[in-house]
N, C-alpha and C positions, 0 to 999 in steps of 0.2 A: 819518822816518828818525832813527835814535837818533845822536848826535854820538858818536865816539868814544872820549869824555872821559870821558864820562856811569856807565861800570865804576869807573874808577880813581881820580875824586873823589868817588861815592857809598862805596867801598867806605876809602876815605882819612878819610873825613868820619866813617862807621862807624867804625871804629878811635879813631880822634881822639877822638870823644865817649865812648867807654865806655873809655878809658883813665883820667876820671873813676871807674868803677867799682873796678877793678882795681890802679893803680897806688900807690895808698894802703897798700897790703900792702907793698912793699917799704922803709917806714919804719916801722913799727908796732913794732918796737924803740922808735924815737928816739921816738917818739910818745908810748910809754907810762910812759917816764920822769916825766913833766910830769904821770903820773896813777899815782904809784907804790902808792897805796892801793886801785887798782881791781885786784878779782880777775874774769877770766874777759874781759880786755881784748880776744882776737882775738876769742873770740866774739862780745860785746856789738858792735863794730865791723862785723863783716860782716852779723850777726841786722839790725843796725841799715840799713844797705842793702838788704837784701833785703826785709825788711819794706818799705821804701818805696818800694821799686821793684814790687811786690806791688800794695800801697795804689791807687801811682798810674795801674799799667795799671788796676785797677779801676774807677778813674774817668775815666780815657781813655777803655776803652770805654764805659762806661755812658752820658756824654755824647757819644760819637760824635763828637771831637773835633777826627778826622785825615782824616773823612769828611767833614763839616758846613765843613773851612774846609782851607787848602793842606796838604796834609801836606808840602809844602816848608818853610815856614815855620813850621807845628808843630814840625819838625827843629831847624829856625835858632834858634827863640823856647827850645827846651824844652833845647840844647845853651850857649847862654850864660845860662842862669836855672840850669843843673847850673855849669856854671863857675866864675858867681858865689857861688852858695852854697860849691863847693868852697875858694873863696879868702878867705871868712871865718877860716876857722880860725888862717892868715896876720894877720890884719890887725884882729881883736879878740883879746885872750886871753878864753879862755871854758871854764867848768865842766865837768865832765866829762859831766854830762846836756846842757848846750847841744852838745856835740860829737856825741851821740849824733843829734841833734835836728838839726844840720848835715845829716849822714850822709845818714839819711832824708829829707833835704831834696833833697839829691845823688840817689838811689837813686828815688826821686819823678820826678823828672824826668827820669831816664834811661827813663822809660816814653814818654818823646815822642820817644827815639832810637832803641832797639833793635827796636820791632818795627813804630815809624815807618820805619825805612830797608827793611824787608824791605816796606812798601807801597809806598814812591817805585818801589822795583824792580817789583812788579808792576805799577803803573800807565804802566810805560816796556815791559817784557817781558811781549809775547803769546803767543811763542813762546822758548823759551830761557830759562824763569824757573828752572830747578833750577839750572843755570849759574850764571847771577849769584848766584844765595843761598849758590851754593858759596861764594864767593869774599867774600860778605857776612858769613854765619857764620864763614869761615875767618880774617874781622879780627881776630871778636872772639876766638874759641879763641886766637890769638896773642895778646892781649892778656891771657886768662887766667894764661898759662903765661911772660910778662914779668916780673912781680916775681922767680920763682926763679933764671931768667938774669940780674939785677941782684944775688940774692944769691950766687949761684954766682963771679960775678965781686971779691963782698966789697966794693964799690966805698961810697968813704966820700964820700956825699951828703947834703950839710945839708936835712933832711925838707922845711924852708921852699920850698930851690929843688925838690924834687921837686913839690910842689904849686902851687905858682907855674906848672911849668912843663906840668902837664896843662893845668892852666886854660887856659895860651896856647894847648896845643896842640889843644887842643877846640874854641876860639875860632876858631882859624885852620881847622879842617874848618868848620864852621859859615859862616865867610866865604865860602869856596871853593862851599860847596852854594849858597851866596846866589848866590853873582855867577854861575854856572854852571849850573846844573840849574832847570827848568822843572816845572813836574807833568807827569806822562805822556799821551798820547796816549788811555791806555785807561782814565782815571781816570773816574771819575761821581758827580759830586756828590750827596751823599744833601741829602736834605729836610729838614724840622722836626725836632727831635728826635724820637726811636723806641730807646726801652729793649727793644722787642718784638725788635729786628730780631737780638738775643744770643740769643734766646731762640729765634728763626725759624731762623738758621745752624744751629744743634744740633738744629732737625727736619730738616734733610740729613742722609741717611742714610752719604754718604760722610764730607763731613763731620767728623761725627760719630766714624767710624770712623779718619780719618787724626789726629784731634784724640785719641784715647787711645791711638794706636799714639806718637804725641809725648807723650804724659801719660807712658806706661810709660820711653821715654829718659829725660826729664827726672827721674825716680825715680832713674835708677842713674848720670847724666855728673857733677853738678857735687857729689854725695858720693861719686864716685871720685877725682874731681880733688882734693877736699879732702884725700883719704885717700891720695892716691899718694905723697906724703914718709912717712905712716908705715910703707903698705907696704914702700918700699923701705928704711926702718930696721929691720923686722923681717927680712928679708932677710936684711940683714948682719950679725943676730946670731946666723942660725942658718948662717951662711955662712966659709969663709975667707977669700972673696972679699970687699971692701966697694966698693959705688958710692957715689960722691959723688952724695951726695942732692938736690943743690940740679938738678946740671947735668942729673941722670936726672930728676929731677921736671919742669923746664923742657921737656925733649926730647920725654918721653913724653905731656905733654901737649900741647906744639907741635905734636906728629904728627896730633892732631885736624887741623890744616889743613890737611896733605895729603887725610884721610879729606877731610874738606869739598869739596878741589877736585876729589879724584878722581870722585867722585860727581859733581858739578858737568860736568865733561866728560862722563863718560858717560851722563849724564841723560837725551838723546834715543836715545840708541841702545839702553838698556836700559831705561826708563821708572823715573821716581822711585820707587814704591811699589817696584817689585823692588830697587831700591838699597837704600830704608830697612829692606826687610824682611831681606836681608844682612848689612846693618851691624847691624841685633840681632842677628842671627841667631852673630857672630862678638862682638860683645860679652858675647854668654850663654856659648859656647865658655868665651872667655875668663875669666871670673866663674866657672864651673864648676873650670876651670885652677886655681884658687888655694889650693883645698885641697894643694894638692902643692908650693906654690912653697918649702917650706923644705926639698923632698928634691932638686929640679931644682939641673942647672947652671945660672952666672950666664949664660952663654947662650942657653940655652932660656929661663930669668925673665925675662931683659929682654927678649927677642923677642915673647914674649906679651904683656908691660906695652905695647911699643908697637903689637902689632897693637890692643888694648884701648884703647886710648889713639887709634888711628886708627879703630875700628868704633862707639867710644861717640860719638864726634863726628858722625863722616862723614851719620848721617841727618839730623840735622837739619835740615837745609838742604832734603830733600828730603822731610821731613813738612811743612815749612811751604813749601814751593810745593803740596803735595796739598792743605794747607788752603786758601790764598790762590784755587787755579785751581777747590775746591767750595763755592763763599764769593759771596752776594751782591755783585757790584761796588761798590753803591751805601753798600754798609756793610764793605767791606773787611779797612780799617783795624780799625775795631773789633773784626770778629769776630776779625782775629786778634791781636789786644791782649789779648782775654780768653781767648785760648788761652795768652795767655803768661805772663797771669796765673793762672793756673790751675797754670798748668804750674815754676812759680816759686815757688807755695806748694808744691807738691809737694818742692818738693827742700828747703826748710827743714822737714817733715814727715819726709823721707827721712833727714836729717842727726843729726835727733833720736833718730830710732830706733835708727841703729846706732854711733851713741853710749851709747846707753843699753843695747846688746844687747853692746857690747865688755865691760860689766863685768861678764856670766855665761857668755859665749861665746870660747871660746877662739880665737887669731888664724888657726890652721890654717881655720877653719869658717864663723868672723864675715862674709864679704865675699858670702860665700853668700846674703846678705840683698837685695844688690846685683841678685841674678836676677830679684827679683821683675818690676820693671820691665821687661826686654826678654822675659819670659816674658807678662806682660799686654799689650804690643806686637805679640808675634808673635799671639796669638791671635784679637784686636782685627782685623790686619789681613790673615792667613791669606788670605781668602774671595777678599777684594776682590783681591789680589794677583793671584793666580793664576785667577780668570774675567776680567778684564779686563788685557790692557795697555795702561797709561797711559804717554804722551811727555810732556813739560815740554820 
């Protein structure tokens, strides 16, 4: 019987730890003061993250590391060793390559959080796993879209205590999964190491097929999210109306958590794969929509920004319970660690491209690139959707 604790300090715990990720954006101002000769600072900052977060799901999975030993304590161990490295920066002064070299040390370790908690969840949920990933991925979508609600507010924060105070608060979910949470019930220890068993998950043919309809998301959520502050600046200049960019960029990307838990409730009643196939399905909508946002009302723009903003979220949650529930027990963890690595390099691939396509493609056209992904999604999982319905 699951204790009824077990949602809201996993899902606490989640939040907490990848607020490491995330929260460091809302001083990168103050930050980059201390490095006023570096050009291309946000970039090199977040590139530097991702890449290590990249890196170390790679070697999560490949050693099998959340399978082979608790993925409880992989959580605990991998959420205060991000901590501590986050609160070096605090408490050495250091160059602007060791800060880089922090980062990825942060962003490393967050490969033992984020898609370490989506296995605690399946090793507790037999039944009901879309649900709870609602509300797991719905952490972190909030924590995305946190830094713009800090800047929307203008709140004058000394950068120190901003990191100081993830650290604790990362620490303190880390405690909480200690002293509280158990491995699950449906957990199964894997064996000696086995590099084959990455290689075994991807000859399931479902698999396989829920693992690129999540490849295709991941293409088009976290280069819209980056891109939602400029969309809504170009808005406003071809507009009489202007949003404040900070609070529309927060909101519209908050709205991912409702997508998340929406989904998450109705998971058994409509089964995950017609959820996820949906949320592309209105993501693409949307993305198609963008050619026109400088003739629309600020009405109609923002209503689409946030259904966008709630479809490009809301499958997530519901591609990784399809991969978790078509996924060896025994290697779980792993397989889907290197979905998420996979899936993580794709969006620093995605980010480059239409960086690189804004300076021959005009803004009416540009976002258009954004389709690819939930057009390689739907396709992907078309078949499977509709000859079978699948519950979570």
């Amino acid at each position: 019987m699951k204790p009824k604790y077990l949602l809201p300090v996993v899902v606490f715990a989640q939040f907490s730890g990848t607020s490491l990720w995330f929260a460091l954006n809302a001083v990168l101002k103050d930050l980059h003061k201390l490095y006023p000769d570096t050009s291309n600072f946000l970039s090199s900052m977040t590139s530097s993250v991702q890449l290590g977060f990249v890196i170390g799901t790679a070697i999560y999975a490949v050693l099998t590391i959340s399978d082979r030993f608790s993925p409880v304590k992989v959580f605990v161990y991998s959420t205060l060793l991000a901590a501590f490295f986050n609160l070096l920066i605090v408490w050495i002064p250091v160059s602007f390559k060791e800060l880089l070299i922090i980062r990825f040390a942060v962003g490393f370790f967050l490969a033992g959080i984020y898609p370490v908690g989506m296995k605690i969840m399946a090793d507790w949920y037999d039944k009901g796993l879309g649900r709870a990933l609602g509300y797991l991925v719905g952490s972190l979508v909030l924590g995305t879209s946190f830094p713009h609600f800090i800047a929307f507010f203008s709140l004058s924060i000394h950068w120190q205590s901003v990191i100081i105070a993830t650290s604790i608060i990362a620490s303190s979910g880390a405690l909480l999964m200690f002293l509280f949470i158990k491995d699950g019930p449906f957990r199964k220890k894997a064996g000696r190491f086995n590099p084959k068993s990455i290689i075994a998950s991807f000859k399931n043919s479902s698999f396989k097929t829920y693992s690129f309809g999540y490849f295709g998301h991941m293409f088009e959520v976290y280069t819209f999210w980056a891109y939602v502050p400029i969309i809504i600046q170009q808005y406003n200049q071809h507009s009489s109306y202007s949003f404040n960019i900070s609070l529309w960029s927060f909101l519209i990307i908050a709205s991912g958590l409702i997508g998340c838990v929406l989904t998450g409730e109705f998971s058994a009643k409509f089964g995950s794969a017609k959820l996820a196939f949906g949320c592309l399905s209105f993501s693409l909508i949307c993305c198609l929509f963008s050619v026109s946002f400088s003739q629309v009302s600020p009405f109609v723009f923002i209503t689409i920004m946030l259904v966008w903003g709630m479809s490009v979220a809301g499958d997530s949650p519901q591609f990784s319970a399809l991969i978790s529930q078509n996924t060896n027990p025994e290697y779980r963890a792993s397989s889907i660690t290197i979905v998420n690595c996979i899936g993580f390099a794709i969006t620093i691939i995605s980010l480059q491209i239409l960086q690189f396509a804004t300076k021959y493609i005009t803004d009416e056209y540009v976002y258009l690139i954004l389709a690819i992904g939930p057009v390689v999604g739907l396709i992907s999982t078309f078949k499977s959707t509709f000859e079978v319905r699948y519950k979570v």
